[in-house]
N, C-alpha and C positions, 0 to 999 in steps of 0.2 A: 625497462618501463617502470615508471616510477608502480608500487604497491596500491598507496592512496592516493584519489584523484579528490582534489579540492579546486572549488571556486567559489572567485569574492561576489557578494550580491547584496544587492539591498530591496527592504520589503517594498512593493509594488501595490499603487491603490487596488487594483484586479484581484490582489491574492489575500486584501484584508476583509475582516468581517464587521458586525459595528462595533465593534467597539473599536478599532482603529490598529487591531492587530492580527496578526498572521492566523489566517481561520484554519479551524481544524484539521479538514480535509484539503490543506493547502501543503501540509508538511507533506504526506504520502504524495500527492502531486510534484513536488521539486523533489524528495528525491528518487522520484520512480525518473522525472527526469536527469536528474548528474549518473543515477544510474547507466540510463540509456547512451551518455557521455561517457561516461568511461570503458563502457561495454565494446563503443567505434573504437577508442584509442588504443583496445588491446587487439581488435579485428575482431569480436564479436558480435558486432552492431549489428543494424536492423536484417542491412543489403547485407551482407557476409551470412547469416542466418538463414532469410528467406535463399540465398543461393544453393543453399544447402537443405531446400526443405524443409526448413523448422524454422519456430522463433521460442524466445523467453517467454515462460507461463509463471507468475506469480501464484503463488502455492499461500501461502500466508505473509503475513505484514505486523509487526508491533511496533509502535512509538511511544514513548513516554516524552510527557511535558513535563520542561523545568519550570522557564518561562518563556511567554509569547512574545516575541520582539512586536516592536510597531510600525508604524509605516515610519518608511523611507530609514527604519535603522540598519545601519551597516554589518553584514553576517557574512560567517565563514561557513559553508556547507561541505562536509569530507564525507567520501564511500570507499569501501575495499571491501574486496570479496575472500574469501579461506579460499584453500584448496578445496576443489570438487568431490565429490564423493560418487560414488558407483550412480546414483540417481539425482543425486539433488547438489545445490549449492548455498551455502550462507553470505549473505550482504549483508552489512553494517552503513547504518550512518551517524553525521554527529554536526549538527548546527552549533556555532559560536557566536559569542560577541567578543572578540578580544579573546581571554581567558576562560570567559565565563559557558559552559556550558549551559543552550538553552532546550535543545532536546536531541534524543537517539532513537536510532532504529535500528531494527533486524528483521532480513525476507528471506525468504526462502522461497529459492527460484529451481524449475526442471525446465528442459526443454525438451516438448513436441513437435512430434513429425506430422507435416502438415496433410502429408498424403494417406498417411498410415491412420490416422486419429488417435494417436497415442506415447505415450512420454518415451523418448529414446537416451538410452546411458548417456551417462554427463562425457565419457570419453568422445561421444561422435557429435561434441558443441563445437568443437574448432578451437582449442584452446591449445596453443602452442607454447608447451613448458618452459620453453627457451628463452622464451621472449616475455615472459608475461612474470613480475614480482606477485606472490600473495601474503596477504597482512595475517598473521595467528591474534591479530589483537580481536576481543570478543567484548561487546556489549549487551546487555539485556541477558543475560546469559541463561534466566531460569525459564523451565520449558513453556514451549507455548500450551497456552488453554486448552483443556477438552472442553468440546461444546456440545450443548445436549440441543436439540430441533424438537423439544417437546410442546413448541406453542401450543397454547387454543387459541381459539378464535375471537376470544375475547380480546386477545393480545393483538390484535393486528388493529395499527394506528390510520393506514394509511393505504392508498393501491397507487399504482403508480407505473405509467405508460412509458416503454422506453424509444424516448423521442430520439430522432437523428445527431443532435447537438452529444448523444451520452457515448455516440457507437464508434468504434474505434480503429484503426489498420487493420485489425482481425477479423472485422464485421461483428462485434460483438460486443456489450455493454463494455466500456473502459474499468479499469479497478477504479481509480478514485472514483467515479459516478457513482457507485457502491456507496463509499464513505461521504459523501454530499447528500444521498438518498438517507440516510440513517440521519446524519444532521440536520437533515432536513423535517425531520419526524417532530422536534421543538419549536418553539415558538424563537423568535429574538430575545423575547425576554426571558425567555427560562435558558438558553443558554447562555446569558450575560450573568445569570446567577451561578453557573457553575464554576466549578475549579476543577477541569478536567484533568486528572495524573495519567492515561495511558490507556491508547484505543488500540483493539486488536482485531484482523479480521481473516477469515480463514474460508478463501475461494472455492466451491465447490462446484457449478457446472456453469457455462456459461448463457447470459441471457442474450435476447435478438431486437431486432428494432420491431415496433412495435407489441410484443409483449406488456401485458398488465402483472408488476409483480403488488403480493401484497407485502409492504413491511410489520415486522411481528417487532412487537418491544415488549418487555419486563421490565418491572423493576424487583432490585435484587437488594441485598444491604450493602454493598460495596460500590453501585451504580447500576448498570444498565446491560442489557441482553438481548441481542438482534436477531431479527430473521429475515433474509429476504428469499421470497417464496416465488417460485416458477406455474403457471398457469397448471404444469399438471401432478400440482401437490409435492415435486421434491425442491428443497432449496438450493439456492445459487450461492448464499453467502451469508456466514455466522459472525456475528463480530459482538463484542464486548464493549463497553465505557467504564473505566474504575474512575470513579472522581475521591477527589483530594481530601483526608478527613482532617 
């Protein structure tokens, strides 16, 4: 089984934003899905997971932007995952044009058991050593953020109702909604003015449909400092924006 699983794609009016390229929260979308594609090809996928009890919990997310391809330009999208480790596993990704690197990521993924409510060793995912190549190549490699949940209340830009369109196979807010809800905190025109270098975000409890979260933003001197806050005061999800200096 091949290590890395790549496929060819080209950008989609759906996935652009206005300015006519690949929106934000559109990277963590494709490749949470080539993800979820490579995961069947090795027998990890959704059905082989749920038969077992569990599925994939995304744990945290980075991407950094090179540059935004635009509509209808033609991209290479590649993911490989490392060896597993007692708990958790690393994913990598890496969009092209040709040569040219236009962005990377790294997630870090456990998986829970769905009866238990709680993360079960990476040994009991189904992962059959025999069959399965993993890649040691590493991107993004410096560690992820620590994030502080010190909002006040001045800080929070926005409340924000989780309609049925956000809620996902889990019954639970989807990740990307997450990162759509935080872009969504700017206007069009303020994020045309940006040069965003690298968003990060770090999953902390899950929301439900209908829930009111409030979004919490900072600004910081580097860019930007998220919170999305659960009705009974603890947060769902921390996330970062470093823009380009």
């Amino acid at each position: 089984m091949n290590a890395v699983y790549s496929i060819q794609w080209r950008v989609g009016a759906s996935m652009c934003d206005s300015t006519g390229r690949l929106g934000l929260s559109n990277y963590f979308a494709l490749f949470q899905d080539i993800a979820s594609e490579h995961a069947e090809e090795v027998g990890v996928g959704f059905a082989a997971m749920r038969a077992r009890g569990s599925f994939w919990l995304t744990v945290r997310t980075r991407v950094r932007f090179y540059r935004r391809p635009e509509l209808m330009e033609p991209v290479e999208a590649s993911t490989w995952a490392h060896a597993p480790g007692a708990m958790r596993v690393d994913r990598f990704y890496r969009l092209r044009a040709g040569e040219e690197t236009l962005a990377e990521g790294r997630t870090e993924w456990c998986v829970y058991d769905i009866e238990k409510g709680a993360v079960r060793p990476m040994a009991e995912a189904g992962f059959d050593p025999e069959h399965i190549d993993f890649c040691e190549e590493t991107v993004l490699p410096a560690p992820y953020a620590r994030f502080r949940h010190d909002f006040a209340e001045a800080d929070r830009v926005r409340v924000h109702a989780v309609r049925p369109s956000y809620v996902d196979l889990g019954r639970h807010m989807n990740n990307v909604a997450y990162l759509r809800l935080l872009t969504d905190s700017f206007s069009v025109e303020e994020l045309e003015r940006m040069d965003v270098e690298e968003m990060e975000i770090l999953f902390c409890l899950p929301c439900f449909e209908g829930q009111a979260l409030d979004v919490m933003r900072r600004k910081t001197e580097w860019g930007w400092e998220f919170g999305v806050r659960r009705p009974d005061g603890r947060y769902a999800a921390l996330a970062l924006m470093r823009l380009r200096r």
